[in-house]
N, C-alpha and C positions, 0 to 999 in steps of 0.2 A: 542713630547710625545703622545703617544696612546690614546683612551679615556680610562675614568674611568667608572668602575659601582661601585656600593654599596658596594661591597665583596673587592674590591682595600681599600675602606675607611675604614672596619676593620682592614683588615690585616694593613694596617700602623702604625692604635691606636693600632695593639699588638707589632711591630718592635719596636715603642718608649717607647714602656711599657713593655711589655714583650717578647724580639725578638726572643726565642726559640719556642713560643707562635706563631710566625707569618709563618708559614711553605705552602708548597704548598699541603698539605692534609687536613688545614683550607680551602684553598682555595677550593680545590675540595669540597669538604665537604657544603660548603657556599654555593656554586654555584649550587648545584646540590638540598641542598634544596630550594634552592630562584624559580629555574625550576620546581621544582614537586609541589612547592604553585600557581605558576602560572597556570601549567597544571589541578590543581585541579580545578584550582578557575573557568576555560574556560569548562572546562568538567561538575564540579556543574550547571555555567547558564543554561545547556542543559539539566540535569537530572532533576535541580528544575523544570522546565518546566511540567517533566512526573507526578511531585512527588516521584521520585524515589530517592536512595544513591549509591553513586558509587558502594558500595558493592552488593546491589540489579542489579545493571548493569551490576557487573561482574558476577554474576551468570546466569543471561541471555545470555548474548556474549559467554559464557564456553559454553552452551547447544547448542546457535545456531551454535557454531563452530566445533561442532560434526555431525552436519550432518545429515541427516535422523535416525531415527526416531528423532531427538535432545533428547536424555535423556543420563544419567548417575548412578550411584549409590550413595548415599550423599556421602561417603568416597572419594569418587574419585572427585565429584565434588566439596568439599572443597581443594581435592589436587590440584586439577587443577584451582582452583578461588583464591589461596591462603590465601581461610581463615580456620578459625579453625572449629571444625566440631560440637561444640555448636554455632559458631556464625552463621553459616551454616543453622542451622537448624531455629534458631529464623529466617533469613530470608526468609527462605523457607515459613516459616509459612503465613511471610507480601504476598506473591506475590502467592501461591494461594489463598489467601482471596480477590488478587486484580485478581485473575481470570489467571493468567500469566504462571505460573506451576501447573501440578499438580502432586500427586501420585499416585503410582501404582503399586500395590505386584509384587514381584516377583514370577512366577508361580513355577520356579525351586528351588526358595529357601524363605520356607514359614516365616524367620523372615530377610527377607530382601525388599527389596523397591529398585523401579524407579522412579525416579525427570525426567521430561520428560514437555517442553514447549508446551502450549496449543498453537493450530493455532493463538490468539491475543499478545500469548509471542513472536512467530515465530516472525510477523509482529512487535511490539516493540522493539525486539533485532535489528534488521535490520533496521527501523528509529534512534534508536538510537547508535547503529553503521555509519551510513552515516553521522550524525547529529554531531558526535564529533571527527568524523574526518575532516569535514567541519571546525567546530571550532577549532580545533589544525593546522589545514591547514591556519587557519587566524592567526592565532596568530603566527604563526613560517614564515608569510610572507615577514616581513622584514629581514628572514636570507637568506642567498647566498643558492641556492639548493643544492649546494657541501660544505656547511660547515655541511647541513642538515646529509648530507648521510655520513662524515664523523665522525659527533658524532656518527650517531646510532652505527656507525663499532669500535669507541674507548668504547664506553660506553658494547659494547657487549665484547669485549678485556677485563675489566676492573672486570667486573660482572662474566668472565670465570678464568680469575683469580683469582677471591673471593672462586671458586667452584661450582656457578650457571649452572649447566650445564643440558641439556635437558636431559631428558631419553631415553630410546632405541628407535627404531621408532616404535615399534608397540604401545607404552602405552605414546607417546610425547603429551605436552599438543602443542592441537592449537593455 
């Protein structure tokens, strides 16, 4: 017999209980949130560190992954951070207060705005890019590195099947 994880011990209390209950889309389902609490949990140690929340992080990483001058427009940067574009804005507020982004009219378009990383955002996005893929790189140690590379390739299969799919190349997020 194989080992077990935690996700094998549900599914059996639903075979015996409810066996139409016990299906392999629990299982994925299980499993994929049991991975994204862990990934949180590895990725939090690293942001509490800054003071920061993932979301705050991932507004960082968006700008830094654009590239010179790193800025965006808020709509675009809630599309590409995938959050909503009130939640967007509250955090926008926290990280130039913390110095990190700032604003910045747009000259061509006078009721518009640039979110654009200050040289200490630069620099934070990029320790904290190194920093949690360090710790995702620990934590994913004990997997085979071709078990690694073949979830990312089922999980991207899976996610293209749902309809996640990038957009054209000129407007893809990084």
């Amino acid at each position: 017999m194989t080992d077990r994880d935690l996700v094998d011990e549900v599914i059996e209390g639903w075979r015996a209980e409810l066996p139409e209950a016990a299906t392999v889309e629990l299982e994925i389902v299980k499993r994929a949130g049991r991975l994204k609490g862990r990934v949180e949990e590895v990725t939090q140690a690293v942001l509490g560190r800054y003071g920061l929340t993932y979301a705050e992080f991932d507004v960082l990483a968006t700008l830094r992954r654009e590239g010179e001058p790193y800025r965006l427009k808020p709509s675009r940067l809630a599309a590409r951070s995938m959050l909503t574009t009130g939640g967007t804005s509250n955090i926008l507020q926290r990280l130039v207060g913390a110095g990190l982004v700032e604003r910045e009219p747009d000259p061509a378009d006078g009721r518009s705005s640039w979110v654009r990383l200050t040289p200490l955002g630069v620099r934070r996005a990029e320790e904290l890019a190194m920093e949690t893929t360090r710790a995702h790189r620990e934590m994913l140690a004990g997997v085979p590195p071709a078990t690694v590379r073949a979830l990312a390739g089922l999980l991207r299969d899976v996610l293209l099947a749902l309809g996640e799919r990038a957009e054209d190349e000129t407007s893809a997020p990084r």
